[in-house]
Backbone bond lengths (Angstrom), bond angles and torsions (degrees), N, CA, C in turn:
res aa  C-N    CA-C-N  psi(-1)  N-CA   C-N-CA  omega(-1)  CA-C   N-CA-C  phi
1 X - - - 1.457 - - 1.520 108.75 -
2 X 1.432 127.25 165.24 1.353 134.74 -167.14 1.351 102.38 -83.27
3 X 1.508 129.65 131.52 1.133 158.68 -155.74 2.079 84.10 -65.79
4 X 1.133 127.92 133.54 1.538 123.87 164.70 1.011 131.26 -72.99
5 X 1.019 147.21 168.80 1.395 140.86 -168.15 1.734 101.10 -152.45
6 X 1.453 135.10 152.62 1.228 139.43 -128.52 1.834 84.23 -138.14
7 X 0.917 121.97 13.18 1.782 136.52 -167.55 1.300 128.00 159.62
8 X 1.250 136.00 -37.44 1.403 148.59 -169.64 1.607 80.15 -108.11
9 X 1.777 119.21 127.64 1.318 103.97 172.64 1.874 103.09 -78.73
10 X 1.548 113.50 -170.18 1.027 128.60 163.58 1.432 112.33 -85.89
11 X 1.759 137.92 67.83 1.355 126.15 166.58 1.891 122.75 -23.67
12 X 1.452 119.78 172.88 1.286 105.83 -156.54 1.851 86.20 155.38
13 X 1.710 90.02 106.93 1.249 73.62 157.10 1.969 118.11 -147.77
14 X 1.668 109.60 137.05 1.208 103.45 -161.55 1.531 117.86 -141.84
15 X 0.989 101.58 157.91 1.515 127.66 -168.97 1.665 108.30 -57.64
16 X 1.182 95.46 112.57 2.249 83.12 177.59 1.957 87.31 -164.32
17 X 1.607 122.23 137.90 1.126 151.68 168.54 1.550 92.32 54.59
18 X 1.802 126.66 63.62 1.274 127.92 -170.09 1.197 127.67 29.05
19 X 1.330 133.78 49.05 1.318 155.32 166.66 1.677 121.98 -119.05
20 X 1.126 119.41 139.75 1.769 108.58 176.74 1.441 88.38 -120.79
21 X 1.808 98.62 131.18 1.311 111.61 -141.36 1.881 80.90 -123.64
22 X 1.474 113.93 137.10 1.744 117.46 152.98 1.921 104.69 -71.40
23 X 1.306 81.76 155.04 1.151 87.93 -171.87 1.804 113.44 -149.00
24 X 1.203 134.26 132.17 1.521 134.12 177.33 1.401 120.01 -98.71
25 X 1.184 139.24 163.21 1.328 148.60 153.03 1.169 119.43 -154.41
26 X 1.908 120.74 101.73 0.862 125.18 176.07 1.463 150.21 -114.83
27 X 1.201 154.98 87.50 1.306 159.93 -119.65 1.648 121.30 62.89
28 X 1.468 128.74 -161.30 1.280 130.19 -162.85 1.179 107.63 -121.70
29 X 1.033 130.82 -179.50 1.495 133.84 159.21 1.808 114.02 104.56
30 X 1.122 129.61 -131.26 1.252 111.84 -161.34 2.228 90.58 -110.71
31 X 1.436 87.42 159.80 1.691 79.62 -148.24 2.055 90.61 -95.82
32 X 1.578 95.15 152.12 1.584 104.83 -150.78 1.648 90.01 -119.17
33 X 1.211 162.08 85.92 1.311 160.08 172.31 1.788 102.07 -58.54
34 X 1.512 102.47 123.92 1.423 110.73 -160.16 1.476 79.26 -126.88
35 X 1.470 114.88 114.44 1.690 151.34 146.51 1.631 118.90 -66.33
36 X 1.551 116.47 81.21 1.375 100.13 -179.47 1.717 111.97 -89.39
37 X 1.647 106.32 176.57 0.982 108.17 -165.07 1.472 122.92 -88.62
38 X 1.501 135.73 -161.22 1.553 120.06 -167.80 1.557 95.98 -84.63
39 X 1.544 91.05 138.70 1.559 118.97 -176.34 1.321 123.39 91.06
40 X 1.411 116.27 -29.17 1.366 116.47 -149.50 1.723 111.15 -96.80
41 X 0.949 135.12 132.12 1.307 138.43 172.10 0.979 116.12 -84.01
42 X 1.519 116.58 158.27 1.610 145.64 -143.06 2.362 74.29 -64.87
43 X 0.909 101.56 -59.83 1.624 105.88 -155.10 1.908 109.04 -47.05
44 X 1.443 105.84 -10.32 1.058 108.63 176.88 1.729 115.51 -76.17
45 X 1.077 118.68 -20.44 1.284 135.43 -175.57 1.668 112.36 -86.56
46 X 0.988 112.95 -33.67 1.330 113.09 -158.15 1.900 107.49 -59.81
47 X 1.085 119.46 -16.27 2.080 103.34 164.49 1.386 99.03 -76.52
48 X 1.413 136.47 -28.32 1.173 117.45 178.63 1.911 128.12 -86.28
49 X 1.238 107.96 -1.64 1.261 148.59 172.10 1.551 110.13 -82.96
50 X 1.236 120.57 -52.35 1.457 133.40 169.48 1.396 116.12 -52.26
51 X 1.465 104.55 -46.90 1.588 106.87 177.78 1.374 108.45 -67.21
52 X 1.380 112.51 -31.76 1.744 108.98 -167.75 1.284 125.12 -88.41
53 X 1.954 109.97 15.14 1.032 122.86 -145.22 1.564 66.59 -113.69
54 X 1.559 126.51 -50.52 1.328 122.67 -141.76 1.644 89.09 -91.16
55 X 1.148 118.27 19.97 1.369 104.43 -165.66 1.805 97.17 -120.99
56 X 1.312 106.86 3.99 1.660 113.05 -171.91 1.378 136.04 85.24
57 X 1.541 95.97 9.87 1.620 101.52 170.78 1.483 112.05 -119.52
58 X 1.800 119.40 168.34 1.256 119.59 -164.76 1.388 97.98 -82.60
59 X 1.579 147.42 143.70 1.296 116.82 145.59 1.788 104.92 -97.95
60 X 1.409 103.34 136.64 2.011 115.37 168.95 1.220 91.94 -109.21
61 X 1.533 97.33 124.70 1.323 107.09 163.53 1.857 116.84 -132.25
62 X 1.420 119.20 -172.96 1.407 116.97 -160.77 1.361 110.60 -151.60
63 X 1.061 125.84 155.89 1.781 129.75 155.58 1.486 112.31 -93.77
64 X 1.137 132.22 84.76 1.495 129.21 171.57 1.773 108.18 -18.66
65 X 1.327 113.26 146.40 1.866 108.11 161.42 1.350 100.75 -48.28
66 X 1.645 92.39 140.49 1.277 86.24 -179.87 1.681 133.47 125.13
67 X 1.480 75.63 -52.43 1.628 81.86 -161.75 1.609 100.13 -129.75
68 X 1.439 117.32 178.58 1.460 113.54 -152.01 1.898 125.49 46.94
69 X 1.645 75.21 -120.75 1.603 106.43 -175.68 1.860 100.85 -109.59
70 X 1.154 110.20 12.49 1.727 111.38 -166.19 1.738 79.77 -99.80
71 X 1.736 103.38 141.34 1.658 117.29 151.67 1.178 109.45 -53.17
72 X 1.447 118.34 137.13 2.003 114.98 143.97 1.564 117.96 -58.45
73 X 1.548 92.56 162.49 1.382 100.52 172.69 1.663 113.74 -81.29
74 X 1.426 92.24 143.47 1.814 84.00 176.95 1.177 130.22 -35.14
75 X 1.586 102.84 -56.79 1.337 112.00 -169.58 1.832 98.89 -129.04
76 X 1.483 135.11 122.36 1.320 120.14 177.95 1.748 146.16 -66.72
77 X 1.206 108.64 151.61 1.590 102.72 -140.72 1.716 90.22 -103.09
78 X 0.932 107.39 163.31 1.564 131.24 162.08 1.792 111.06 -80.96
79 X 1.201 106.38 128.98 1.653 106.61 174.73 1.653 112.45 -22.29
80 X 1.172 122.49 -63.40 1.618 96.84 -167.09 1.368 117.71 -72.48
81 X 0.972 131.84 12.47 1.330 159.23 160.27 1.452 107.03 -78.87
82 X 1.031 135.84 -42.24 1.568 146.24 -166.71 1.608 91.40 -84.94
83 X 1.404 111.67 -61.86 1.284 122.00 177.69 1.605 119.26 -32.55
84 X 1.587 119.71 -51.10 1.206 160.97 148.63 1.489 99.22 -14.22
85 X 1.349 116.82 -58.78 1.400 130.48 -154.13 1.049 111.62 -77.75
86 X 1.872 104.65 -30.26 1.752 115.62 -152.38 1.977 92.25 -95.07
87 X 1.357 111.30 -32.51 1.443 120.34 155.56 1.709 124.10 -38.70
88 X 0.859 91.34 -65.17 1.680 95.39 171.06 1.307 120.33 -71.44
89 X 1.451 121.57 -20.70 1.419 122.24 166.10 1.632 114.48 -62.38
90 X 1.257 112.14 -51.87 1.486 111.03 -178.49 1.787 112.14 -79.49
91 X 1.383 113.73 -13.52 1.606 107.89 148.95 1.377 119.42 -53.52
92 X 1.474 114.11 -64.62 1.594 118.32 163.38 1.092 102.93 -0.89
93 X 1.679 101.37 -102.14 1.373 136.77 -170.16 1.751 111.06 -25.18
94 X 1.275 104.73 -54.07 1.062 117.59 -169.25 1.539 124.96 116.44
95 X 1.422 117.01 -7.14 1.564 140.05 170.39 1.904 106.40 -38.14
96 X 1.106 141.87 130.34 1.487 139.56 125.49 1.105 127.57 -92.77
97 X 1.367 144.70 13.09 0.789 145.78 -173.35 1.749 107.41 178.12
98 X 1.516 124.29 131.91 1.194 116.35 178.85 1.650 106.48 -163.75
99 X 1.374 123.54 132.02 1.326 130.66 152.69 2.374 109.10 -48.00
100 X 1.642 78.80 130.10 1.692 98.71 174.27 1.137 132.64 -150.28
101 X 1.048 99.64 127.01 1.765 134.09 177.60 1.467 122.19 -87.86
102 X 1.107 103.16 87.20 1.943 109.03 167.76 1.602 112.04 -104.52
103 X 1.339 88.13 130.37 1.776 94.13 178.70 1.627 105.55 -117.57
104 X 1.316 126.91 128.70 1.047 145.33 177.69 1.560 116.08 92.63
105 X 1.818 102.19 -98.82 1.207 121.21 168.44 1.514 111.90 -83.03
106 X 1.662 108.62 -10.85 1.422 108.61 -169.98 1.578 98.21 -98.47
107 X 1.058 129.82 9.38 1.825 146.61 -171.48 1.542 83.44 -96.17
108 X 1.444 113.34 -57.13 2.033 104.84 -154.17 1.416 91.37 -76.81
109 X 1.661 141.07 -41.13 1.444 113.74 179.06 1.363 108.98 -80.57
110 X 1.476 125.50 8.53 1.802 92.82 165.16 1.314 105.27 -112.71
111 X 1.519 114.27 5.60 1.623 122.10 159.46 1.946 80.68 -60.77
112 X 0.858 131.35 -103.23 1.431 150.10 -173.50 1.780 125.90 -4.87
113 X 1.662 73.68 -38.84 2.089 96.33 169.43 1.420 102.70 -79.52
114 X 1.423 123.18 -43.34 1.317 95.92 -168.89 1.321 126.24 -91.38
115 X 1.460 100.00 -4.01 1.636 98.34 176.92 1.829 101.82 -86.28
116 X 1.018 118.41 -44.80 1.327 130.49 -175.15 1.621 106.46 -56.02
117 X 1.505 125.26 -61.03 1.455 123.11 -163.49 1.782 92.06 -120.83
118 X 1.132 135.82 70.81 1.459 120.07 -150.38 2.320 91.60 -95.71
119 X 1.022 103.79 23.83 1.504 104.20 -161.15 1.410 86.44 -100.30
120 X 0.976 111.35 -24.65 1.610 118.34 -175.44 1.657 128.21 -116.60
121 X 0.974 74.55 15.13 2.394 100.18 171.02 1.682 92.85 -122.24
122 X 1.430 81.63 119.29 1.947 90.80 177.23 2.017 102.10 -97.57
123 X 1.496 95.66 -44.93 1.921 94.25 165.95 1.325 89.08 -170.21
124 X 1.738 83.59 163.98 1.621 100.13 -165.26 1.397 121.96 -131.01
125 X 1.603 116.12 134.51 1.393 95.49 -167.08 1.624 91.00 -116.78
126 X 1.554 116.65 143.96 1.665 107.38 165.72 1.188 109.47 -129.16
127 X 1.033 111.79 136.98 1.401 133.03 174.08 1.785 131.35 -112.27
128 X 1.285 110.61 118.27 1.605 137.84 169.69 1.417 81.03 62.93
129 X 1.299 125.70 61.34 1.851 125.21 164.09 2.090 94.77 -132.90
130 X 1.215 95.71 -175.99 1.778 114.93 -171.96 1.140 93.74 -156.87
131 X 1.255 103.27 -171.16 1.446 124.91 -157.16 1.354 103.42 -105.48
132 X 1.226 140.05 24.70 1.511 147.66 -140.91 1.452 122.72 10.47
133 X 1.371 135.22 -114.61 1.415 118.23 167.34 1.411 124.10 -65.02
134 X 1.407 99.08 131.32 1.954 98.52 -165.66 1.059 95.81 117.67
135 X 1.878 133.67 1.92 1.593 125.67 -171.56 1.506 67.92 -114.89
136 X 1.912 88.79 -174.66 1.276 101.77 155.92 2.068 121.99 -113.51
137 X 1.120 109.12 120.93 1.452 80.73 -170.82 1.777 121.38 -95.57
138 X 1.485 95.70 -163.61 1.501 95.27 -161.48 1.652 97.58 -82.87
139 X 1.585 95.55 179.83 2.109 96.16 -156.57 1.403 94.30 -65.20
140 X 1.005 107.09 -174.15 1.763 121.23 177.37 1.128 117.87 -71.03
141 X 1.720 119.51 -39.53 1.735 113.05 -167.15 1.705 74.30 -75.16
142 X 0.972 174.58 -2.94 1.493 135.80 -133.97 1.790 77.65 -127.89
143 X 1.129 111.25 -42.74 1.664 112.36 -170.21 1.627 99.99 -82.94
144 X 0.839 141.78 -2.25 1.302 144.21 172.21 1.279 120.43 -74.80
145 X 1.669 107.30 -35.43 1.767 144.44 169.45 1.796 88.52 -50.41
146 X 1.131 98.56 -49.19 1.680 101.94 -153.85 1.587 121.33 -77.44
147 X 1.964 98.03 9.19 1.554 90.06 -146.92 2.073 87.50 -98.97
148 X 1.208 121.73 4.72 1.491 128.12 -165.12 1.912 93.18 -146.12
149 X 1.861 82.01 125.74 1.205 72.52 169.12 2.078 129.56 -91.93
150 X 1.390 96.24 59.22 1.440 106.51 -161.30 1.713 102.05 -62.62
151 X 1.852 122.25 -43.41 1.144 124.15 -171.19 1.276 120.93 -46.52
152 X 1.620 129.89 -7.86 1.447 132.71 -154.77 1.345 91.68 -123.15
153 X 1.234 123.81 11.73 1.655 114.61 -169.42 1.801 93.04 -138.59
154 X 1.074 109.37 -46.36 2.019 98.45 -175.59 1.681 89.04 -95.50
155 X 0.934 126.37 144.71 1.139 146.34 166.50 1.525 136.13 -102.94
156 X 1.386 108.02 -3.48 1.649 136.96 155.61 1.380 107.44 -81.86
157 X 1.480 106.82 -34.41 1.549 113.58 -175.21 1.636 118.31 -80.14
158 X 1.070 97.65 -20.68 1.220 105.18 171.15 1.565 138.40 -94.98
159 X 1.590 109.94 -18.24 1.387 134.97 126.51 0.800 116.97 -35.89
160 X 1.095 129.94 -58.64 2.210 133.62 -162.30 1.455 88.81 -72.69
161 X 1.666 148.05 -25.67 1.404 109.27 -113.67 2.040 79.44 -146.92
162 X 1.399 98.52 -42.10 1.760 103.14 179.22 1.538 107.63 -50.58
163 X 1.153 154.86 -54.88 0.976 129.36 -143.63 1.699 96.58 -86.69
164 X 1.274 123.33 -33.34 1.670 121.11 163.45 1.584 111.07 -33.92
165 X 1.678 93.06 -69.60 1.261 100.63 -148.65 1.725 92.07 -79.14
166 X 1.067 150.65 -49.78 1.701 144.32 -140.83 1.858 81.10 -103.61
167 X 1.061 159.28 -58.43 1.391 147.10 -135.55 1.185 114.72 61.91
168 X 1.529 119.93 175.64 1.655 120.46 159.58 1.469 83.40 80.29
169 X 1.642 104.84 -171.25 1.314 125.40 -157.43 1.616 122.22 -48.98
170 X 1.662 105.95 -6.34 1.655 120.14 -158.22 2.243 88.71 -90.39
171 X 1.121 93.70 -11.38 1.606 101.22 163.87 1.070 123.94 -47.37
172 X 1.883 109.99 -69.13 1.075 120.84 174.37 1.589 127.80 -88.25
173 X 1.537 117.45 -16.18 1.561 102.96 170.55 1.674 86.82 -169.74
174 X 0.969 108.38 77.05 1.865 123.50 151.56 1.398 121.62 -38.78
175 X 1.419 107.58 -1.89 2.241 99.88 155.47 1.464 82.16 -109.15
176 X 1.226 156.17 30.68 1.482 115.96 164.05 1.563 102.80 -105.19
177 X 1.614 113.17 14.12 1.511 117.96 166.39 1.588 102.77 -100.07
178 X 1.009 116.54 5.74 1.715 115.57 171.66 1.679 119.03 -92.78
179 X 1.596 100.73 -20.64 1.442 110.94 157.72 2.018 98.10 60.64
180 X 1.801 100.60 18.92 1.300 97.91 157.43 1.470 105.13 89.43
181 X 1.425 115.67 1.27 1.553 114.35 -163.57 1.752 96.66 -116.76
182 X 1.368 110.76 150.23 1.500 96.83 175.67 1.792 93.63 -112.82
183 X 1.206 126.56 37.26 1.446 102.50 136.65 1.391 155.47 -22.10
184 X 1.270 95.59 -70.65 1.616 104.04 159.07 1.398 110.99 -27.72
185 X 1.285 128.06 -69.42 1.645 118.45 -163.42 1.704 111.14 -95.19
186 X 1.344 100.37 5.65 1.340 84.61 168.06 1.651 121.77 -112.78
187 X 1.491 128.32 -24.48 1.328 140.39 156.28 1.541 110.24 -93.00
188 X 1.163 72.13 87.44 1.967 92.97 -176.59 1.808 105.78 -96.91
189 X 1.372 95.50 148.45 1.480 106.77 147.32 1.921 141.09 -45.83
190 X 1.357 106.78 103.79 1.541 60.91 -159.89 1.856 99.59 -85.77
191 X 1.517 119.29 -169.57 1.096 107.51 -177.10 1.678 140.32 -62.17
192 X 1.373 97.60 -8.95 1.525 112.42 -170.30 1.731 98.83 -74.66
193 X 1.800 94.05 -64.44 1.839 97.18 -177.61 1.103 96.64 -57.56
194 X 1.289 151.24 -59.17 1.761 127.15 -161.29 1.343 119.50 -41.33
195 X 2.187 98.57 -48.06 1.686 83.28 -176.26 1.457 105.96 -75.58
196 X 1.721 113.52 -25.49 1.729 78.88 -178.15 1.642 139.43 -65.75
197 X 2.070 97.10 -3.27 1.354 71.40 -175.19 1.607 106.32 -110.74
198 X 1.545 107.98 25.16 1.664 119.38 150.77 1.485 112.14 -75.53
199 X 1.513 124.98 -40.44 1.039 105.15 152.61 1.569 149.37 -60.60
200 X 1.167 115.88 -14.09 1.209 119.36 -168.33 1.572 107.86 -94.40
201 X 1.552 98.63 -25.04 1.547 101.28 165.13 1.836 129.00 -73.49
202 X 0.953 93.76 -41.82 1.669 128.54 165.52 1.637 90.81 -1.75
203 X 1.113 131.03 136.61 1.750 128.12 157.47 1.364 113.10 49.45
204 X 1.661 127.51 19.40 1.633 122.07 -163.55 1.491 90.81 -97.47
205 X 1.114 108.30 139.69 1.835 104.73 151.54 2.050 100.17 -148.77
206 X 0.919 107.68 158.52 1.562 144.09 -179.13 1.544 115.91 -91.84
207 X 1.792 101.54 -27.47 1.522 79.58 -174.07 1.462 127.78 -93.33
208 X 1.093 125.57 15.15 1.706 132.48 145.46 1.456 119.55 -25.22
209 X 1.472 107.81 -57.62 1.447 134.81 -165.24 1.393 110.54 -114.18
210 X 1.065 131.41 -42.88 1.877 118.07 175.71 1.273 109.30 -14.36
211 X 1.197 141.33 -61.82 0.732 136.29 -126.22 1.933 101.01 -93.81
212 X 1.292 111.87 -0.91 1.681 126.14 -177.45 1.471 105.84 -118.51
213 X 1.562 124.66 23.69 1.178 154.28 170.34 1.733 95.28 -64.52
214 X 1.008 150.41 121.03 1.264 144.00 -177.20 1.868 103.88 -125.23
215 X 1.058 103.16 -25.36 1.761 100.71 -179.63 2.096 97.89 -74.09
216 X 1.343 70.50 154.36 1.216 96.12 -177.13 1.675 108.63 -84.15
217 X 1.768 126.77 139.22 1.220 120.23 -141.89 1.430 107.90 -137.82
218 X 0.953 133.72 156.58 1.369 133.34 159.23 1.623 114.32 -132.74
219 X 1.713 111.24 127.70 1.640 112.25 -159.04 1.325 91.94 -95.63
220 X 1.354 161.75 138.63 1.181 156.05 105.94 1.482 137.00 -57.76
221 X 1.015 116.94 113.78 1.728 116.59 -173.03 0.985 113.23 -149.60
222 X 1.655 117.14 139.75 1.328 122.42 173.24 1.909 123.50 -112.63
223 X 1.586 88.59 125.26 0.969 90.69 -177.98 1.886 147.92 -60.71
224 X 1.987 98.49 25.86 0.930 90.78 -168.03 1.562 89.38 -143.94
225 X 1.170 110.71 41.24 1.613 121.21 -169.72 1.878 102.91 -106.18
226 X 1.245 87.67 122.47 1.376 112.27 -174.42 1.730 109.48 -76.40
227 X 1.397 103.64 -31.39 1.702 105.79 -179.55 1.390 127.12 -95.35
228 X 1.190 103.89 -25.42 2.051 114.97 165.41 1.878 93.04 -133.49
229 X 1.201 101.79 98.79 1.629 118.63 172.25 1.936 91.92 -52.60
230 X 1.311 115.92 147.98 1.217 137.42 -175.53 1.461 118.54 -73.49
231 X 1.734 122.20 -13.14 1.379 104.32 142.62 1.117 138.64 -93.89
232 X 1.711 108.55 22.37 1.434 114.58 171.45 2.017 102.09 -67.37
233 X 1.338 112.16 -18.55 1.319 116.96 -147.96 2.132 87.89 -95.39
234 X 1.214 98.28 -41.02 1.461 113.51 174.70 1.751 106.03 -62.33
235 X 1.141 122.75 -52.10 1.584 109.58 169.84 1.522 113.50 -73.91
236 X 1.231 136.17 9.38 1.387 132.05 166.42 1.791 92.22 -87.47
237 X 1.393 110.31 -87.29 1.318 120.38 -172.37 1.813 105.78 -22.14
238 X 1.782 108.19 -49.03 2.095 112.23 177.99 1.686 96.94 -57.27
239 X 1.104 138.47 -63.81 1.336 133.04 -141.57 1.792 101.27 -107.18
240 X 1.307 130.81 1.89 1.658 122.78 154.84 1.053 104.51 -93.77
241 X 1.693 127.61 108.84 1.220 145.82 150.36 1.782 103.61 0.54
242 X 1.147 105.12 -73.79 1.478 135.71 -156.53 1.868 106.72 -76.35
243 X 1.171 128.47 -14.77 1.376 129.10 -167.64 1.395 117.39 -87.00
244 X 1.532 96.93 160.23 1.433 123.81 -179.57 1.429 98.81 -134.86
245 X 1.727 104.72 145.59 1.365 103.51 -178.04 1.465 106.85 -138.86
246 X 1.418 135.30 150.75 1.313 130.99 -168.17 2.268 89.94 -157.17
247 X 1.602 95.38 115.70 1.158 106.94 163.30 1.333 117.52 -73.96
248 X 1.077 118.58 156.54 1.500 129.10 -177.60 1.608 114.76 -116.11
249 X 1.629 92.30 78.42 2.129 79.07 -179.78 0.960 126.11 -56.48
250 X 1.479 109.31 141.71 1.412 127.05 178.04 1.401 113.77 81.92
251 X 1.374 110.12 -0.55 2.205 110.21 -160.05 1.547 81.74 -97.80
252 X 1.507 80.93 133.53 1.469 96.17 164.45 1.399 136.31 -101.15
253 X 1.364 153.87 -123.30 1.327 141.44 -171.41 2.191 95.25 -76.68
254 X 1.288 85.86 -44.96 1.346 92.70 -166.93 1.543 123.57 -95.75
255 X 1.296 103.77 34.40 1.544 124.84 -179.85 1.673 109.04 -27.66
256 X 1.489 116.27 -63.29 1.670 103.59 -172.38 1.337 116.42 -82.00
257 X 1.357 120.60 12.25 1.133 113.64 154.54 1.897 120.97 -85.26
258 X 1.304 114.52 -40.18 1.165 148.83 164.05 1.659 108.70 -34.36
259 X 1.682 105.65 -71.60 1.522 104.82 160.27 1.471 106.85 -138.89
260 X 1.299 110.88 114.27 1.543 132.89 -161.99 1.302 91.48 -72.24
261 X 1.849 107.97 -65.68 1.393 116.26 -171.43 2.097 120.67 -29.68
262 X 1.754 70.64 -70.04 1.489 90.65 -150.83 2.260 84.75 -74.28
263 X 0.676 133.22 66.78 1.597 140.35 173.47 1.632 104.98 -161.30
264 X 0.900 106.66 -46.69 1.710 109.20 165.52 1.165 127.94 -64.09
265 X 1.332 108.13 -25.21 1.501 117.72 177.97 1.613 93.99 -77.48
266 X 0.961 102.65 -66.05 1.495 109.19 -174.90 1.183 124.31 -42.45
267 X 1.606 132.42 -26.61 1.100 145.98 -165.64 2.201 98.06 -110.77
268 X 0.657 110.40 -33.07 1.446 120.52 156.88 1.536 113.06 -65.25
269 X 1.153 119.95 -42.41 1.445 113.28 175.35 1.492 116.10 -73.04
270 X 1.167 106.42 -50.62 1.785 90.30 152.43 1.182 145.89 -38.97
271 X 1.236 101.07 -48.50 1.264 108.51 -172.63 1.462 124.32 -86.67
272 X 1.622 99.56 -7.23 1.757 97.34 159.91 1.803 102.71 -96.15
273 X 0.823 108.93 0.73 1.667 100.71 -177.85 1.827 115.57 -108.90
274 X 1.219 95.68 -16.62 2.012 107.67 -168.33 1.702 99.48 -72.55
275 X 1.014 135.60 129.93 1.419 128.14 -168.81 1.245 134.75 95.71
276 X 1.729 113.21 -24.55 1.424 129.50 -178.61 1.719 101.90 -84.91
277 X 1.288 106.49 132.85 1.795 101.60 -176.61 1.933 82.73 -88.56
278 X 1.041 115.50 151.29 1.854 117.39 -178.27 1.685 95.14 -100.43
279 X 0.991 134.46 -4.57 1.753 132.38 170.03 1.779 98.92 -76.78
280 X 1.589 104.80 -40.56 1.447 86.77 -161.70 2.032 92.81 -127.34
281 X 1.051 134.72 71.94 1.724 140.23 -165.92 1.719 83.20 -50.12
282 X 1.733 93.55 140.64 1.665 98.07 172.39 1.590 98.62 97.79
283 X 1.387 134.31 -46.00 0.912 117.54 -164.58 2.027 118.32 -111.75
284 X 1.359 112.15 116.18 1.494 108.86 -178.32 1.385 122.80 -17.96
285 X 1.455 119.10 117.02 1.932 124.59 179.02 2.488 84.34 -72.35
286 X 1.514 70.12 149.77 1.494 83.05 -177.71 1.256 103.61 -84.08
287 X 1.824 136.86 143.80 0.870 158.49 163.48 1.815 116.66 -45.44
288 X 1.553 90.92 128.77 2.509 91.83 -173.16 1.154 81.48 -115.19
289 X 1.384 74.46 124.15 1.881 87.26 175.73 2.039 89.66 -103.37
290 X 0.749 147.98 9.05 1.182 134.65 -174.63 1.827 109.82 -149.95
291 X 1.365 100.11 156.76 1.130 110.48 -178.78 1.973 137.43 -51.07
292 X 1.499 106.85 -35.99 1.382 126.84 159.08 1.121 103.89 -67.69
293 X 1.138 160.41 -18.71 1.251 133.38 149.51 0.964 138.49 -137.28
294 X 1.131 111.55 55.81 1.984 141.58 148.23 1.100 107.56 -37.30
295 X 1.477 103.55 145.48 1.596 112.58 171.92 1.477 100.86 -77.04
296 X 1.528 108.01 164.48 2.050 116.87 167.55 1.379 104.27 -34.54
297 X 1.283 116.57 172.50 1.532 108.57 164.02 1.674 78.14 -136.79
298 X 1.442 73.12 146.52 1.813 113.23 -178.83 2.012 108.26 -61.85
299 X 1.031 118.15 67.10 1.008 98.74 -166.25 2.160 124.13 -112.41
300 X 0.919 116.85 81.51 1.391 132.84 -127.65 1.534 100.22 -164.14
């Protein structure tokens, strides 16, 4: 696997479901698989990656086909197929096992990883994603925003259009989610991966199966997200056996960009505590597979 790096990730780039894929590895500690959302490349993440670096965990991250510096797929796949992809990525790497974080579109394929390959999801956190059909989604002009990936390429346009479409802080000043970097417009989507990964979402939903979700979870949602309304985040946390859920006032679509810090912390605090039974520290809390006896949910 690629040597880590404590700020500068470890670049890496590799071959998995006939694609040559970019690839990150950043800091030490126990390794965190970071799922970004549609369009956006691994480089968009990296202040929120930074924090999780200083906080003792690895973040791995990726360019979906498609997008960034990653090839498309020949021909485009349907989610468990995507799922497929994210499997062979951590073969690459060298990963068997890894804690994952998908936010948005990167929430429904690691909804997808863990039901599909769940031997290899140790716990899972998702963020500003739903369950796709069976959620409720955001209004039409706002998903209409979503159907071109034009926002990553005009950059006036994306000024005019973020605080509509993302909510939360992109209200009041939509470069202070750029964190100063012009990523965004320069590792773009190109048009093929966007639609494929509108296609791959296309007709998907999760809630058949949520409920045989056995990893242990953390729901993230903000309550001011215009593109997955905030009880999409409330029917994840009802129907995973295993979940905890903590709204994010005022965070909007793009909450860990918004506050990197204080979301990393939070997502770090889980993840040294999710698994520990507190009667006996050191030793694995046993797995709820059912609804009567769920842990509290974090809801605050």
């Amino acid at each position: 696997m690629p040597a880590p790096s404590p700020d500068g990730g470890a670049i890496r780039f590799v071959d998995a479901g006939g694609v040559r894929l970019r690839t990150s590895v950043r800091g030490s500690g126990p390794p965190l698989l970071m799922i970004t959302g549609l369009g956006a490349s691994l480089d968009l993440g990296v202040p929120f990656e930074r924090e999780l670096a200083a906080r003792g965990l690895q973040a791995i991250s990726f360019d979906a086909p498609g997008i960034g510096r990653s090839s498309p797929y020949r021909w485009p796949r349907r989610m468990p197929g995507i799922a497929r992809t994210v499997e062979q990525i951590l073969d690459a790497l060298g990963y068997e096992a890894v804690d994952v974080l998908g936010v948005s579109l990167g929430g429904v394929i690691a909804q997808q990883f863990a039901h599909q390959a769940p031997h290899r999801v140790r716990r899972l956190v998702l963020a500003a994603t739903g369950p796709g059909l069976g959620g409720l989604p955001g209004s039409p002009r706002v998903l209409l925003s979503l159907a071109t990936p034009r926002r990553y390429y005009q950059p006036d346009y994306y000024r005019r259009i973020a605080g509509q479409l993302y909510g939360g802080a992109a209200r009041r000043d939509p470069d202070a989610l750029l964190h100063g970097s012009p990523a965004r417009f320069i590792e773009r989507p190109t048009p093929r991966g966007y639609l494929g990964q509108i296609y791959a979402i296309s007709g998907w939903t999760s809630i058949p199966w949520l409920r045989t979700l056995g990893q242990q979870t953390l729901v993230l949602a903000g309550d001011d997200d215009p593109i997955v309304p905030v009880i999409n985040g409330r029917i994840l946390a009802w129907c995973i056996p295993n979940a905890r859920l903590h709204i994010v006032r005022g965070g909007g679509h793009l909450f860990l960009l918004e506050r990197p810090a204080e979301i990393a912390e939070r997502v770090a605090g889980f993840l040294a505590t999710a698994g520990v039974d507190p009667a006996q520290p050191g030793r694995p809390a046993p797995v709820v597979m059912n609804n009567s006896q769920r842990q509290p949910r974090d809801d605050v």
